[in-house]
N, C-alpha and C positions, 0 to 999 in steps of 0.2 A: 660328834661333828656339829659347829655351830652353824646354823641353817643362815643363810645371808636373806636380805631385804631385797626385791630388785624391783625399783621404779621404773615406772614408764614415762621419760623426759613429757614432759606439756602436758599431762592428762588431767590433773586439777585445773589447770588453767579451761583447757576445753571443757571441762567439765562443768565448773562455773561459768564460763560464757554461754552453756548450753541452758542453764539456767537461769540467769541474768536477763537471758532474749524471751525466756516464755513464762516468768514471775511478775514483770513488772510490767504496770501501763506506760506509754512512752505520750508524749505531747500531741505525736500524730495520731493518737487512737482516741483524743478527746476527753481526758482525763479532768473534770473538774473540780476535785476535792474531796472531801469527806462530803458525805449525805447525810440531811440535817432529817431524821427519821422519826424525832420526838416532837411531841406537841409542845414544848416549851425550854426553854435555856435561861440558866442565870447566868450572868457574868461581873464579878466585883474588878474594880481598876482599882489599883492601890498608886496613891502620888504622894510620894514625901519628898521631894525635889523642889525649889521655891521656882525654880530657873524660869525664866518667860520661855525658852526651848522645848524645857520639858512638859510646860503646861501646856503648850503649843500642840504636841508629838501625842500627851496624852487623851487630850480633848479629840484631836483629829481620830487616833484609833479610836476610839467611839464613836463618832461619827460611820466613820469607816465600817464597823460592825454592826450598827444598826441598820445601814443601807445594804450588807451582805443580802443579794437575792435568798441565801437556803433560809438564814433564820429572821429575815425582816417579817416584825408582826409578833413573833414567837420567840420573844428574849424580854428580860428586861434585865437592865442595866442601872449600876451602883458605883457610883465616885467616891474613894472614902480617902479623905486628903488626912494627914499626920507630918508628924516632922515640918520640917521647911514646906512640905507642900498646902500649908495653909496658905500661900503665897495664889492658890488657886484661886482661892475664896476672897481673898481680899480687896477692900474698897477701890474703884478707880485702878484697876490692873489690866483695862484692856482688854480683859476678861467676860466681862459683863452679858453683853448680846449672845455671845456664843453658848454660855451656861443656861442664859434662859431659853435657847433655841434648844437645848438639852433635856432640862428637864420640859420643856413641851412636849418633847420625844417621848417622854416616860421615866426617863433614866433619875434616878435618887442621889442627890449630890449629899454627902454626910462628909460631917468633919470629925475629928477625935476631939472628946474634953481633954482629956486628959496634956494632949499638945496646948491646950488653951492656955491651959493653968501652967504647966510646966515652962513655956515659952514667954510666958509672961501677954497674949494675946487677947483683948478684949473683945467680947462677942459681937458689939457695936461695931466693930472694925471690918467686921466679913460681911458678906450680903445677908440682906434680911433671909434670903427666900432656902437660905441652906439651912438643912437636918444638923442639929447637935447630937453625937451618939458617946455614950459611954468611953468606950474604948476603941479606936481604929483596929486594934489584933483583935482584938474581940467583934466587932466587925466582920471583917475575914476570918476569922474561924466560924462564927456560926451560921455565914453565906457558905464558904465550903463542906458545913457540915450538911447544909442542904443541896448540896452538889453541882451549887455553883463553881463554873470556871475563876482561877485567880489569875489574872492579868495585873502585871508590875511595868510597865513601859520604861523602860531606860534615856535616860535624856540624850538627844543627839551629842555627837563632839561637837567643839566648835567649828573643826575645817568642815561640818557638814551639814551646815545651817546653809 
């Protein structure tokens, strides 16, 4: 005689809501994030986007993280532009003030050779005051191999400028 199955209509649901209400922190208990619990934090930006949007979006989240109350003080921060995003670095873009308000901060603005050569970009073309590195992946690999965070900002759309 094959043994039948017999559910109890709604009891995962209760069941999961029973859990739901006493796993998680909700907004009214004051939940502010992750707790920055280390004495120090790396964080690379990667920008290969030329866009005035995206270098806009980029720049601002650094700002934005370095002002973080948990880790202000105890981060340092890395710009490593590649592709179109040497458009960061370049002469008269607008740019200017905000990158040297940057690295005042600490933060390491590096570009890729390699996009240099490939793209056909003269070094005279970008600000004096920027890092040339080898490789932009190589960059971000051996900042993550020290367990720096990898941060890629994506350019806004257009309807969201």
């Amino acid at each position: 005689m094959a043994m039948k199955k017999h559910a109890v209509p709604g009891l995962w649901v209760v069941v999961a809501m029973g859990l739901l209400g006493t796993t998680g922190a909700g907004a009214d208990e004051g939940f502010n994030g992750a707790v920055a619990d280390k004495a120090h934090y790396g964080a690379i930006f990667q920008i290969d986007s030329g866009s005035g949007s995206g270098i806009k979006k980029t720049l601002n989240n650094i700002e934005n993280l370095l002002h973080d109350p948990r880790v202000a003080g105890k981060i340092t921060v890395e710009l490593i532009a590649n592709s179109t995003g040497f458009n960061a670095y370049a002469l008269n873009n607008g740019f200017e003030k905000q990158l040297r308000h940057l690295q005042s901060e600490g933060v390491i603005l590096a570009q890729c050779s390699n996009t240099l050569r490939e793209l056909h970009v003269d070094r005279k073309d970008l600000y004096p005051f920027v890092t040339v590195v080898p490789s932009g992946v190589g960059e971000i690999t051996l900042r993550e191999a020290e367990g720096w965070a990898y941060i890629h900002p994506t350019p806004p759309e257009p309807d969201q400028l």
